[in-house]
C-alpha positions in Angstrom: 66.1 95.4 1.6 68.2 92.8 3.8 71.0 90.8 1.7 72.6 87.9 2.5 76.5 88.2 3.0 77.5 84.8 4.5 75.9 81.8 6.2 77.7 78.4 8.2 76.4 75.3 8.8 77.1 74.0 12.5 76.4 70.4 14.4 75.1 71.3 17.7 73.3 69.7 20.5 70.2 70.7 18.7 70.3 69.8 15.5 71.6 71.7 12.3 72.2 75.2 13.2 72.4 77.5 10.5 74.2 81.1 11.7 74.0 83.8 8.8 75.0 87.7 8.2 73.2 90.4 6.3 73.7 93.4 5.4 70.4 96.2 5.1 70.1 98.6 2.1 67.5 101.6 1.2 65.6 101.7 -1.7 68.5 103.7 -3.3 70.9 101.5 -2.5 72.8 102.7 0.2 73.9 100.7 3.1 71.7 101.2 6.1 73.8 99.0 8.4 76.1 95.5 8.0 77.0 92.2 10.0 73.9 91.6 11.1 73.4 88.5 12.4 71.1 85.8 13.3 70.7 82.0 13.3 68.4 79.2 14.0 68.1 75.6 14.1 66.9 74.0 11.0 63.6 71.6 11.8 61.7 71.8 8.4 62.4 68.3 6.5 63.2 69.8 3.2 65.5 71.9 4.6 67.3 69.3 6.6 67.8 67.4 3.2 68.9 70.1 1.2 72.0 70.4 4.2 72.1 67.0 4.0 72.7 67.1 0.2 75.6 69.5 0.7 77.3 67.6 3.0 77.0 64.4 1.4 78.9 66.7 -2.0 81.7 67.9 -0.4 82.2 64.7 0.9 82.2 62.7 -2.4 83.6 65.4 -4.3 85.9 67.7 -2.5 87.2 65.0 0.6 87.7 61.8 -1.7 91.0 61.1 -2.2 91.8 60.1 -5.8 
């Protein structure tokens, strides 16, 4: 089983660039191998908008000033 242990969103030339880690398990649990990683640049609409959705709340809730 691969798990998920980080993932970054990055502006690039391309487009949206999502670079993540993993980490690989056996069936029993034990760690096969970690920091694996990958990326890839994000094209599928619904995808784009759920990015775009993040940004837009940590802008209006964690950058406002009060």
């Amino acid at each position: 089983m691969k798990k998920v242990t980080s993932f970054t969103h990055l502006i690039t030339g391309e487009g949206n660039r999502i670079a993540y880690t993993y980490s690989e398990l056996d069936s029993t649990g034990n760690l096969v191998s970690q920091n694996n990683k990958g990326n890839f640049v994000a094209v599928d609409p619904e995808l784009v908008s759920h990015i775009n959705a993040i940004n837009d709340y940590i802008n209006k809730n964690k950058l406002q000033e009060v």
